[in-house]
N, C-alpha and C positions, 0 to 999 in steps of 0.2 A: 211148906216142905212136903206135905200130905199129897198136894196136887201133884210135886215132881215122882214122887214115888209112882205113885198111880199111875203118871204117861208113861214113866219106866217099864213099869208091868204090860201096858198097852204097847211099847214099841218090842217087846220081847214075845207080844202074841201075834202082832204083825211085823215080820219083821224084815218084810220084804216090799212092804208096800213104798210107793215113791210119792213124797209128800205134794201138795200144792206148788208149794214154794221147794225147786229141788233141792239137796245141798250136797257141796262139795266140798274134800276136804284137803285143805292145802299138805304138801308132804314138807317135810324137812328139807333145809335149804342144801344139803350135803346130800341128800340121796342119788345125786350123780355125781360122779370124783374122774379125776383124770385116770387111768390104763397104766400110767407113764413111759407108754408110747405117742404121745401123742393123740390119743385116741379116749373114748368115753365110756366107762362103766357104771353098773350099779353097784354104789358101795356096800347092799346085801340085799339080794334078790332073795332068800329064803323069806328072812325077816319082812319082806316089802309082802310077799305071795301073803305069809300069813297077816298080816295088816292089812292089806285088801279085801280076804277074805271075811275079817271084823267089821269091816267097814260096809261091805255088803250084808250082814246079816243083821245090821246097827243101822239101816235104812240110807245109808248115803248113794247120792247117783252118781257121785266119781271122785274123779282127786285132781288136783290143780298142782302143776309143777312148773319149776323153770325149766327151763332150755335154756341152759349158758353159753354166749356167744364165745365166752372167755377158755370152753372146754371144748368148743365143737369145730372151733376154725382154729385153734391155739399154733397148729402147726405150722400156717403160713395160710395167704390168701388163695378162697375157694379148695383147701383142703379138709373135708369134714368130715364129723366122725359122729354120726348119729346112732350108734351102735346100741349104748345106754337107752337109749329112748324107744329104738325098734323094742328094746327087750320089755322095756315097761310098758310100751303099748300089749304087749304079746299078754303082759300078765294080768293087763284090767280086761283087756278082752277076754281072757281063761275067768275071769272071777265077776262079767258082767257090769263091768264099772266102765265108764268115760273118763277122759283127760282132757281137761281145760289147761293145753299148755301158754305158758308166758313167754315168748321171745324175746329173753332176758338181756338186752344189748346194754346192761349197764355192768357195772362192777359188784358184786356179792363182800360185803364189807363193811363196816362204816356207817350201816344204818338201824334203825332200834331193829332189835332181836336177831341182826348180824350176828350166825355162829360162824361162816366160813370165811374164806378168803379166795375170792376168784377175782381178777381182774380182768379188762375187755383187753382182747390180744393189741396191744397197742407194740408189743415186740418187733411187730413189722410192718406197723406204720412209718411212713416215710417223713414225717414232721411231727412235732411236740408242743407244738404251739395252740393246739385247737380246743383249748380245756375252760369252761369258765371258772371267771375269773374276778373276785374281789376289789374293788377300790382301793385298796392296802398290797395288792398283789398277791393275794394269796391264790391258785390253782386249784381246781377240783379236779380229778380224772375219774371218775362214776361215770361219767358218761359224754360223748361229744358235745361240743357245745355248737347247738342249731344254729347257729350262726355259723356254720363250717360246715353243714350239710352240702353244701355244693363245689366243696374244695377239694381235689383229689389228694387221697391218702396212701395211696399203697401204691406198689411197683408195676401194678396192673392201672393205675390212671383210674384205680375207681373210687369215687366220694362214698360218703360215710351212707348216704341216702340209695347209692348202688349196692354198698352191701346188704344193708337192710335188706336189701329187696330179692337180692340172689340169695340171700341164707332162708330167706320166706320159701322162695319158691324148692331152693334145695330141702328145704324139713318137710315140704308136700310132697314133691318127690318122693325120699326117701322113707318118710314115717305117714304122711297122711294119708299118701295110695294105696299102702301097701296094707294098712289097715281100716279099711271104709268102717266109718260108724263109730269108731274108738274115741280120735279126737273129737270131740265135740265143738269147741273153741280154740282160737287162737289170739291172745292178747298181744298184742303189738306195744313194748317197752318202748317209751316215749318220753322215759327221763330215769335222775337219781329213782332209784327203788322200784324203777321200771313205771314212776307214776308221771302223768304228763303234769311236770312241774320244771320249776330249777331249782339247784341245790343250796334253796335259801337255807336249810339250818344244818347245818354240819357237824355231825359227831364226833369227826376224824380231830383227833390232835386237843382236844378239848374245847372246839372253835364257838360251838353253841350248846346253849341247855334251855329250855324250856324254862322263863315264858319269853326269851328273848324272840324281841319283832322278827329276828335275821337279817342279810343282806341282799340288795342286790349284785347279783352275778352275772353283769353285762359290761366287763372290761376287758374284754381279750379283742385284737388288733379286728377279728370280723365283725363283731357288734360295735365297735367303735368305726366300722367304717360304713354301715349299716343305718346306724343311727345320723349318721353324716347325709345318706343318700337320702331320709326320711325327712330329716331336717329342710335338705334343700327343695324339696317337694311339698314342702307345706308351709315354704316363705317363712320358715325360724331357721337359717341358718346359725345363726348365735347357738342357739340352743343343741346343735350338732356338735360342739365343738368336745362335749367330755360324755361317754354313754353311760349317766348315773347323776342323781344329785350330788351335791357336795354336803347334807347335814343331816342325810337318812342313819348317823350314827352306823355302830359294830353290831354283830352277831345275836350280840345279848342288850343292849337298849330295850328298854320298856317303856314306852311312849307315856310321858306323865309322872315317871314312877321311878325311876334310877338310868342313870347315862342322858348324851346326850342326842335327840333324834328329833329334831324339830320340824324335819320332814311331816311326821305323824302327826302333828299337834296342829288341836283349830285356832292356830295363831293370826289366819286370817290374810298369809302374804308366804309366799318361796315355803309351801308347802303342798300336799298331796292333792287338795283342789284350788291352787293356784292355775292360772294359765298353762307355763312350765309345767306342772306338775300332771297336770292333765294331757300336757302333749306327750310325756316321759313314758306315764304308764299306756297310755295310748298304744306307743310305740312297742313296751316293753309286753304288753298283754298280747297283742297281735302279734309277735314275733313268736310266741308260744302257739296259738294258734296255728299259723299258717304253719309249724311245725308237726301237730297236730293231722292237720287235714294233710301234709305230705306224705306221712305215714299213712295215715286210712286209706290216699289212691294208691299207694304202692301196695297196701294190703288189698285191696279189690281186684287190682292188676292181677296178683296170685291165685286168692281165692274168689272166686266171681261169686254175688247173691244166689242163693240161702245163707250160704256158709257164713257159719257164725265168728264175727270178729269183735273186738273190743280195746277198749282204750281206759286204762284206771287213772281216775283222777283222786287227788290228796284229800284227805277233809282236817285242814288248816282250823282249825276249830276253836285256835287262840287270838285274843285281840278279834272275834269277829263280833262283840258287843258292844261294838266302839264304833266311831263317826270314819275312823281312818281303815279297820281292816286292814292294819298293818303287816300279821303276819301271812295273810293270804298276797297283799300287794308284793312283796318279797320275791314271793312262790309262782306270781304270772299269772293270778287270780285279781281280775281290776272288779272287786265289788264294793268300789266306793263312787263317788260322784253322778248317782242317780246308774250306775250300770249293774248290770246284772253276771256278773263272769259264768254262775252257770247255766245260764240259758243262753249264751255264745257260746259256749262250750259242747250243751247239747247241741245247738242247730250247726257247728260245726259238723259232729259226727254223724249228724242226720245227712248230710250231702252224701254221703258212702255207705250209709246205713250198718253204723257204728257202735256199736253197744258200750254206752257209758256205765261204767265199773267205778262205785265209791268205799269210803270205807269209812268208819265210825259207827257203823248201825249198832255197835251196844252201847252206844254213848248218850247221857241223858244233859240236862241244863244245869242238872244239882251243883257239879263244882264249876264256879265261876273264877275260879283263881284265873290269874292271864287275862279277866273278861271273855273268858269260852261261853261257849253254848252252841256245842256241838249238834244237840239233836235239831236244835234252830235251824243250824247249817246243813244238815240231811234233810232239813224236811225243805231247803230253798231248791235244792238239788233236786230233790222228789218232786216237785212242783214243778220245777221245768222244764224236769224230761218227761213228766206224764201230761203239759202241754203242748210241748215240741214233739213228742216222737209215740207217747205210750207207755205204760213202763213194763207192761208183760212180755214185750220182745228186746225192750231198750233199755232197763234198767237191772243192773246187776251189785248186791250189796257183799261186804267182807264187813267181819272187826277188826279194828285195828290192834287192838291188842289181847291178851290172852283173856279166857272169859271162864267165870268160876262162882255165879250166885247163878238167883232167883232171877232177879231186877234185871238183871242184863239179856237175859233171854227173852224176857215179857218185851224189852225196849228194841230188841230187834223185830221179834214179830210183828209188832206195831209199825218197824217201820217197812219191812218187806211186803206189806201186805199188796198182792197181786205184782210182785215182784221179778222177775225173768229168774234168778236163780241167786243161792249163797254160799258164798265159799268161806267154810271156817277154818281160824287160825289157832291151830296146827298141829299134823298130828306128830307127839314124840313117844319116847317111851314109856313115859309114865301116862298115856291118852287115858282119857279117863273116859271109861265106852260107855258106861251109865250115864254121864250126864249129855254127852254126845245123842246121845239114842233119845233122848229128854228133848233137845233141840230138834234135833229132825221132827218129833209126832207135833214137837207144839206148831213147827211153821206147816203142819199139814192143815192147819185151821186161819193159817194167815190169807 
């Protein structure tokens, strides 16, 4: 406790200095609200100036926000309203902060620490059918299912992979050029919670809780026919015929342990390293992927190198102490059968030179419940982006959830050390700028 006081005192006599390891700090998921015109506002730009203000004199280099897809096109296709966001850039530039914004193409909802309710303008999409989709039929709408990236959706004949790509270039347009130097980043949303995953565990409705494995989400009519094409290209037709196992069990199955999912079990036959099983995830990991890499050329088409872009990926950090890595297999993470998911993952985003964004760096090995061992799993991540790419331009860390000791900030430092930058979660109104001020001096030694 002595230590923290002490950096406190020390980030209060420097308090401008900009650490090793930068940090940013993510804003509240409502700090941009609809106008009710149509149009985007900040829900209190007094309050936002003086929180910046704090933030700059508490050593932070900026703030990380979304850009909701669901508030800036809400009106109808290529009608945008980036108004909200000129004004925000106006006020980190007034108070010397940068913005690592998110190109939030998912739904604000539904996912842990969901305060709001934003959905993706799907009002005036011209089809309903492109959502994944469960073995039991259940629907996700968070976010298009990549498997429908190339199907057009709107009145204008443009696919889901077209907009992406015109709302890119429209937020340069309208908010990047207009303020050089401000945005710093642009995260390219690339699933549920904007993290390049699928929405194996679901909040909505009571569908999943922690430690269930989850499901696969590749039943909707384009990955069923998808998987058909893949099938017949690799001489398994048979194996085309349904796009999912039939025993990977529900939501909440815990491999071993309650429900049934024998998918996950080393039973030794029509499981996860069966034949099958390995053609399945094969398929299922790569279809993420090349989703992946769709986004980062459309993102470079936009902004061409230097410019900083990125892509966050999950740190699934349950069941990754197990032979199966069930709940990562779920998620479009194939780190079982001798494969590495994130060292594909990284040299994916190496092609476009991508900056891979994780989360869990204040996560330690201590609780094993579920078979976790998150910091395991930061530290595979860490390892093969600082063989594939580097991690001082390539690697970008968050916590995944709210952070409030000692322990956790020593276990982040440790893991950001020569780290490209860290964006913490999050500031509200109760932000507590003492121990915030605590993180920033300690990663200036990371």
């Amino acid at each position: 406790m002595f230590g923290q006081l002490l950096l406190m005192v020390l980030a209060v006599v420097l308090p401008s200095t900009t650490g090793v390891v930068p940090v940013n700090v993510m804003l509240a998921l409502d700090t941009v609200v609809s106008d009710g015109k149509g149009g985007t506002a900040l829900k209190n730009s007094v309050t936002l100036n003086s929180q910046f203000q704090k933030l700059k004199a508490n050593g932070a280099t900026g703030v990380m926000s979304d850009c909701w897809w669901g508030l800036v096109e809400s009106a109808g296709p290529r009608q945008y309203s980036f108004k909200a966001y000129q004004d925000m850039a106006q006020l980190a530039k007034n108070n010397g902060l940068t913005i690592q914004m998110v190109m939030s193409f998912h739904q604000c909802g539904g996912n842990v620490g969901d305060a709001c309710d934003i959905p993706i303008p799907k009002k005036w999409f011209t089809r309903n059918d492109v959502w994944y989709t469960t073995k039991s039929g259940l629907t996700d709408s968070e976010y298009i299912s990549l498997w429908a990236d190339n199907t057009p959706l709107d009145k204008l004949g443009r696919t889901p992979l077209d907009m992406y790509r015109e709302f890119l270039q429209a937020f340069k347009t309208n908010v990047v050029d207009n303020y050089p130097g401000t945005i710093s980043e642009v995260q390219i949303g690339a699933g549920p919670a904007g993290e390049l995953r699928y929405p194996s565990y679901q909040l909505q409705d009571n569908r999943w809780s922690y430690c269930g494995v989850g499901e696969f989400t590749s039943y909707d009519a384009f990955a069923a026919k998808d998987i058909q094409n893949y099938a017949n290209t690799t001489n398994n037709a048979l194996w085309g015929t349904s796009p999912g196992p039939s025993n990977a069990g529900n939501f909440n199955c815990q491999p071993g342990v309650s429900g049934s999912c024998p998918f996950f079990e080393d039973n030794g036959f029509d499981n996860y390293a069966s034949n099958y099983g390995k053609f399945f995830l094969n398929w299922y990991s790569t279809s993420l992927l090349n989703h992946g890499r769709a986004l980062s050329k459309i993102g470079r088409t936009v902004f061409a190198s230097p410019f900083t872009l990125s892509l966050k990926v999950s740190g699934v950090h349950w069941w990754y102490n197990s032979n199966h890595h069930g709940a990562e297999l779920t998620a479009g993470y194939y780190n079982t059968n001798n494969n590495n998911a994130y060292a594909q993952i990284a040299t994916m985003l190496k092609e476009n030179d991508i900056r891979f964004c994780f989360t869990c760096m204040e996560m330690t090995d201590a609780n094993d419940q579920c078979r976790s061992k998150a910091s395991s799993l930061v530290n595979q991540a860490l390892d093969a982006v600082a063989q594939i790419s580097g991690l001082k331009n390539s690697f970008a860390g968050e916590n995944a959830l709210p952070m409030s000791n000692d322990a956790q900030v020593a276990t982040v430092v440790s893991h950001m050390k020569g780290a490209a930058t860290f964006t913490f979660l999050r500031l509200t109104d109760s932000f507590d700028w003492g121990y915030f001020a605590w993180i920033v001096t300690s990663l200036k030694q990371a």
